[in-house]
N, C-alpha and C positions, 0 to 999 in steps of 0.2 A: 688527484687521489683523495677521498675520504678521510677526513680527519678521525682516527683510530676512537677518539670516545667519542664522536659522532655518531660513529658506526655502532661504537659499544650501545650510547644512549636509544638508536631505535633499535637495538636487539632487545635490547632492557623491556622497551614498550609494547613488543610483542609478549610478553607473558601478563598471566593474569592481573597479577599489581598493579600492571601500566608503569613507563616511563615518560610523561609526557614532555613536549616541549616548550620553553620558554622563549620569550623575546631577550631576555636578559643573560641567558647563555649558562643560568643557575647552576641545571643540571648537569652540564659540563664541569664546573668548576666542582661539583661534589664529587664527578668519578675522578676528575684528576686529583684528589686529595685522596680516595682509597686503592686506584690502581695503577703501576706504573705502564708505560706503553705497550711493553711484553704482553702484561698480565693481563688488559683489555683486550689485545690480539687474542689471547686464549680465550679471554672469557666471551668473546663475540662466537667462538668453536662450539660451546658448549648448548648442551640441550634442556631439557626439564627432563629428561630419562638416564638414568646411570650408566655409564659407560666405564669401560677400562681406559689404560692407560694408556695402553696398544695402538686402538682406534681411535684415540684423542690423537694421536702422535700420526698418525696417515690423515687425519686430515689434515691436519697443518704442518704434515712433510716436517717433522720437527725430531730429534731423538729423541726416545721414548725415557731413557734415564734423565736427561735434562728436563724434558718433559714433566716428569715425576716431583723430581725437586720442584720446581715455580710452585707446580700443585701445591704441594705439600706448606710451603710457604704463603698460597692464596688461601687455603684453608686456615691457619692461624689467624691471618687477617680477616679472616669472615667474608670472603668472597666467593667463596664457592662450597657447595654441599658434596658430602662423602659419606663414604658405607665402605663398611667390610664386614664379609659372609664367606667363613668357609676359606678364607684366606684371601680370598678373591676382594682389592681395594676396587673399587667407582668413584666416577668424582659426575656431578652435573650441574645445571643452571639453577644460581640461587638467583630470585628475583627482590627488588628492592625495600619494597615493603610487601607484605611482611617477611624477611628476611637479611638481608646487608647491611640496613641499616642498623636492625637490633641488635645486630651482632655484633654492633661499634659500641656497644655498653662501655664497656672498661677502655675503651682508646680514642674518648671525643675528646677532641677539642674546640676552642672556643668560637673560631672560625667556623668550623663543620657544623656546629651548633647551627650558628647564623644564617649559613648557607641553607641547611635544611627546613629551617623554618621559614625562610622565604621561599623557598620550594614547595610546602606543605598544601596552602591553597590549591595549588595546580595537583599533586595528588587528590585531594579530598574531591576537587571538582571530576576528577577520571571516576574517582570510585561512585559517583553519585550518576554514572553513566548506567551502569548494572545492577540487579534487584538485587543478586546475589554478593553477598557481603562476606569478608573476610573472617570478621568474628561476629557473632550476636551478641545478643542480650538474655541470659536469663536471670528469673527472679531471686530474691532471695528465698530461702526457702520457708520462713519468720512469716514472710508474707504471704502465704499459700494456703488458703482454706485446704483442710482435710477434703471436705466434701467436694473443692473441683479436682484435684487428681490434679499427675504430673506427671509427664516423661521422663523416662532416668536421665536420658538424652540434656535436659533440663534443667537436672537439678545438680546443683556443682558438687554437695558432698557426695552424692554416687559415683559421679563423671573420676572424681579423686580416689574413691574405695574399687574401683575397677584398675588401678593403676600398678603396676608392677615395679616400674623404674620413675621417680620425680625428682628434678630439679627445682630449686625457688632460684630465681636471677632477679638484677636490681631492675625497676622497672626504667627502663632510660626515656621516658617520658619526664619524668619528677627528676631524676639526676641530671637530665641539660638543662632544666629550669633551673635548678639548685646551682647549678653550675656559674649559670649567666644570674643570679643573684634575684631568680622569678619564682623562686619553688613555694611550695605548702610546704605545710607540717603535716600530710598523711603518710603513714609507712612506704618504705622505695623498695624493702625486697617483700616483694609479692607476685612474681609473675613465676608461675607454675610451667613446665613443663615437662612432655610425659613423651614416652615410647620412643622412638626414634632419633628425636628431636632433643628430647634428655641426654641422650647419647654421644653427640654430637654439641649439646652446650657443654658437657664433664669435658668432652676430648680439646674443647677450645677452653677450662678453663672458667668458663662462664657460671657464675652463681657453685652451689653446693647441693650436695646428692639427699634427699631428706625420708624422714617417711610418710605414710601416710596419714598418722595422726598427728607429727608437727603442721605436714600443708593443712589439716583440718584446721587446726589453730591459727595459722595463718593466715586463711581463709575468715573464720571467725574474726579476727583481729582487722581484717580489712573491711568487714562489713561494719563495725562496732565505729569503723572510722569514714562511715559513708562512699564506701567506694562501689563502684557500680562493676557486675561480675561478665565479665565478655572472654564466655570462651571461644575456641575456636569453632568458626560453623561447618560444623558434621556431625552427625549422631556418636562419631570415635576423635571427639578431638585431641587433637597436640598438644594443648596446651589450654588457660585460662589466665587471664590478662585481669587485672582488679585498677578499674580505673577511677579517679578524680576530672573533673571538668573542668578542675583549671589548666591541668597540664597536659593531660591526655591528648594528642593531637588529632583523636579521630571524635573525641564527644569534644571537644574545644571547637572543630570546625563544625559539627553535628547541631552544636547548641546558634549558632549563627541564622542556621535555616529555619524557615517559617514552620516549615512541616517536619521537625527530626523524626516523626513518630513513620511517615512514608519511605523513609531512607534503611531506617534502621529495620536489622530483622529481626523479630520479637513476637511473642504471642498471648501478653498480655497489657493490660491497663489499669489503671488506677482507676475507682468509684470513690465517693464522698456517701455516707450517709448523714444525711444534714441532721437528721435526730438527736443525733450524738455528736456531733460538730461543737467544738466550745470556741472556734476561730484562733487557737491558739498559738499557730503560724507556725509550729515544728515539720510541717509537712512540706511547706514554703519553702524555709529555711535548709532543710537537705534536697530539695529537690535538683537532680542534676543538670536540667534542661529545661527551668524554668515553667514548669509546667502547670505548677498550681500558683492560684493568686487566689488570697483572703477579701471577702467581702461581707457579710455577715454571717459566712458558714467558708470552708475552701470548695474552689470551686477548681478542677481540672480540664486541662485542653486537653483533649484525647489526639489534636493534632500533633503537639509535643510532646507526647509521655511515651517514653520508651518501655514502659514497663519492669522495670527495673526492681521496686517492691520497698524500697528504702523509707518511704514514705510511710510506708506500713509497719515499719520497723521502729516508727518514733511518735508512733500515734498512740499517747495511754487513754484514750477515749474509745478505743475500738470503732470511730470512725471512717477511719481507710482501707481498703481492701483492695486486692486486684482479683479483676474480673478476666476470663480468658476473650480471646478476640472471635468474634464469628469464624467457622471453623473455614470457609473461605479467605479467612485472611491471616488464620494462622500459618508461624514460620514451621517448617518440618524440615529438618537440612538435609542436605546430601549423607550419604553413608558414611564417609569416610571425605579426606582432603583431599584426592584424586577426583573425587567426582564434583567437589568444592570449587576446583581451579576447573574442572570442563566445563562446570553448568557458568562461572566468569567468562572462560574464554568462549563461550558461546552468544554469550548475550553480549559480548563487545563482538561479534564477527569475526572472530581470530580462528574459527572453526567452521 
């Protein structure tokens, strides 16, 4: 018989996230730390589409009131996603990143820490399989010539004044460093999320309901401390992520690769105009991916620059700029996260 988080671990790997496997048996040891044997039995039931309780309980020949309960109890833990409409609860497949894991904000410990981060390589390598990327990159908006124009899609204080319901939660990148005694000194609650997804961090708990001119500030206050703005990739994202590269796990493995600027999805780049260049190394100096290096003017790898705008942001020479990318290589994301996770599960073959 199949070992139950076995089973769970390639259920996991069929969603877009990926679960991958290890030789070290990593992955294993992280579900057995978030579910008990029960709870992986269910959660190997479960779909990426919302289902009742009902139909949860026929497949697994289970009663549907016992049933209910585990639910209810895997939701607090962050294992599983729910809704309710109309009085009608759902419960379906939350996949690991981005989801289960984030969800451990307020219940890591030091162990899980450890685990995860030996794990981490083996995700960042699955993601670097698919063009289509979880979150992007957009710029700041400091850095934006008027005269190139910008998608709203784009630009993060629009993506936030379109928002109805937001949450800010701590970003659990910076708090498991801080934790294992590895953190910066950049702000931890900055991770924005909206619509559905807000909904569901209030019902667990997670972070505080704000509005829209605090997350402006917040927003403001995370760029003032160089953090790089990754919202979700959709033109209707869930959320917006403010990362740092030393903690971030996805520009920490990003900044490793020769080419981060070919992984990440983005639709701009940094220029130098060497006229106005005084080599003053501020540009150097925040850059999140190492991307520019001083030699008698800065000069940028366009193979590393993610386009991110920061650079722009700390040049009093008006020497930096971003330029958009050939319109063949600009990012346009899916509609919405639905089409986010099919254009993923497509280009891994899961479709």
């Amino acid at each position: 018989m199949t070992d139950i988080y076995k089973k769970l671990a390639l259920h996991l790997n069929k969603t877009p996230g990926g679960f991958p496997e290890t030789e070290s048996g990593v992955e294993l040891r992280i579900l057995k730390q978030l579910f008990t044997k029960q709870e992986a039995e269910i959660a190997c039931s479960l779909v990426m589409i919302p289902e009742q309780v009902k139909d949860i309980a026929k497949k697994l020949d289970m009663d549907e009131e016992k049933l209910d309960t585990i639910l209810k109890t895997m939701l607090k833990k962050g294992l599983v996603l729910h809704s309710s409409r109309n009085g009608i609860e759902t419960y379906m497949q939350a996949q690991f990143v981005i989801g289960i894991w984030e969800y451990q904000v307020n219940s890591l410990t030091e162990q899980l820490i450890k685990d995860f981060n030996e794990y981490v390589p083996y995700l960042t390598d699955e993601m670097d399989k698919h063009k289509t990327q979880q979150l992007r990159v957009v710029p700041v908006k400091a850095s934006i010539n008027a005269e190139i124009g910008i998608m709203e899609y784009e630009e993060a204080e629009k993506i936030i004044r379109a928002q109805s319901k937001i949450i800010v939660a701590p970003c659990i990148c910076r708090k498991e460093h801080n934790m294992l005694g590895k953190g910066c000194d950049k702000p931890v609650e900055t991770c924005l999320v909206f619509s559905g997804g807000a909904y569901y961090y209030e019902e667990r708990n997670i972070g505080r309901s704000i509005s829209q001119d605090e997350a402006i500030e917040i927003l403001h206050n995370a760029i003032d401390n160089g953090l790089v703005l990754q919202p979700g990739n959709s033109k209707k994202p869930q959320n917006i992520c403010m990362c740092c590269s030393c903690c971030c796990q996805i520009l920490k493995n990003l900044k490793k690769n020769e080419q981060p600027a070919k992984i990440i999805n983005s639709s701009y780049f940094a220029h130098v105009n060497k006229d106005n260049c005084t080599a003053c190394e501020a540009c150097e100096d925040i850059c999140p991916m190492d991307a520019i290096t001083i030699t008698e003017t800065a000069v940028v790898n366009t193979d590393r620059c993610i386009g991110c705008g920061l650079c722009v942001t700390k040049c009093e020479f008006e020497s930096m700029t971003l330029h958009p990318k050939p319109s063949s290589e600009k990012w346009v994301p899916p509609e919405n996260i639905i089409g986010t996770y099919m254009d993923i599960a497509k280009e891994k073959g899961l479709l």
